[in-house]
C-alpha positions in Angstrom: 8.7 -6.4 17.8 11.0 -9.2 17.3 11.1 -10.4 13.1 10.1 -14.0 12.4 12.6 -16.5 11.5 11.5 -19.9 9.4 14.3 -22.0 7.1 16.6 -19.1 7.7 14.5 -16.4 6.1 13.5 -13.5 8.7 10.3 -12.0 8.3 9.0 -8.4 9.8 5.6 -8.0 10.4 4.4 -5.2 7.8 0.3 -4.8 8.9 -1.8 -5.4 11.1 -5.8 -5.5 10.4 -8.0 -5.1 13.2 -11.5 -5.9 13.5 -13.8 -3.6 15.8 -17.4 -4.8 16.7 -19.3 -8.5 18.8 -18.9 -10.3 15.3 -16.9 -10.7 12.6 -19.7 -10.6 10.1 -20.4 -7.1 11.2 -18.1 -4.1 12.5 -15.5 -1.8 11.7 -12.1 -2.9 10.1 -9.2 -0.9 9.7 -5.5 -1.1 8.9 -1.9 -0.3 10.5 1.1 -0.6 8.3 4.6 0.1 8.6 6.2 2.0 6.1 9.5 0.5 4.5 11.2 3.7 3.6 10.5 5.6 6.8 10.1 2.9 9.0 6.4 4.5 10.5 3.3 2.6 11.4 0.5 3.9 10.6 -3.3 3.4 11.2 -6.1 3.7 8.2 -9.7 4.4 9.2 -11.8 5.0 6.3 -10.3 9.0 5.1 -8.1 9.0 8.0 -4.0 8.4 8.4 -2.2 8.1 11.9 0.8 7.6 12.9 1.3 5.0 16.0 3.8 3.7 18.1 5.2 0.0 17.9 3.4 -0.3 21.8 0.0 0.6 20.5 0.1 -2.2 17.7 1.4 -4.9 20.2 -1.4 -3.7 22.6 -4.3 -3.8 20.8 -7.0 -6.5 21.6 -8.8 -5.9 18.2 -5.8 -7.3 16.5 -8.0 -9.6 13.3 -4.7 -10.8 10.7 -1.6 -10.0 10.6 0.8 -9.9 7.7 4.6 -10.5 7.2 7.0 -9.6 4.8 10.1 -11.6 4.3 13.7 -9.4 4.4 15.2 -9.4 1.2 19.1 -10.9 1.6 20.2 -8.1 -0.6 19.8 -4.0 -0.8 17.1 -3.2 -3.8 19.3 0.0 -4.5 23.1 1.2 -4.4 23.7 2.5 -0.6 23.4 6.6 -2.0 20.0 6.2 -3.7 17.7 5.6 -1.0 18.8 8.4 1.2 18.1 10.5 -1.6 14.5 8.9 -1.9 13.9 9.3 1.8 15.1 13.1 2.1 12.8 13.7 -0.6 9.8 12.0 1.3 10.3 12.6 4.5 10.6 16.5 2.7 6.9 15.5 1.3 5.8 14.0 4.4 6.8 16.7 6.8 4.4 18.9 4.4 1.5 16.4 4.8 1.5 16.1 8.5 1.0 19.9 9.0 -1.6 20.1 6.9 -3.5 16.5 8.0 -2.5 17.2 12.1 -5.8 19.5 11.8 -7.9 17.0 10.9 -6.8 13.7 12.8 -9.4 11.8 15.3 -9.0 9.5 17.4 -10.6 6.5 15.6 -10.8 3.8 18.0 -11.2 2.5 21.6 -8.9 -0.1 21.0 -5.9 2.3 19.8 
């Protein structure tokens, strides 16, 4: 995906929501957002997490709103801290994929 450029701002997009159903007053919605730290998408249905690939969000037909976020023209942190923050969740995540690949669904037709 290529970011967004307006007044010389660049914007990534940072979720998509989907709508699944004939109308918008009725159906299914979920959520795909990309993870800053990581760099991950990932899908919410309801009490499930998924991890998809950049082709599966630009695919989708059920696409409903999607939502930028502008780059910020400066690092938050000094260049060390956040690869300590993202060893340390990656660390976490690793441990959370194990235990949720058990339980994952496929959730929609659309993904």
């Amino acid at each position: 995906m290529s970011p967004y450029c307006i007044n010389g701002d660049i914007y990534d997009l940072s979720c998509v929501i989907y709508h699944h159903g004939l109308q918008f007053s009725s159906g299914h919605y979920t959520a795909t957002t990309r993870n800053s730290i990581d760099g991950k998408w990932r899908l919410f249905n309801d009490d499930r997490v998924s991890e998809k690939s950049q082709n599966e969000i630009c695919e989708s037909d059920c696409t409903y709103m999607l939502f930028y976020q502008r780059r910020r023209s400066t690092d938050w942190f000094h260049e060390d801290v956040p690869n300590k923050i993202i060893k340390k969740y990656q660390v976490i995540m690793d441990g959370d994929d194990r235990e949720n690949k058990r339980q994952r669904v496929p959730c929609c037709e659309c993904l």
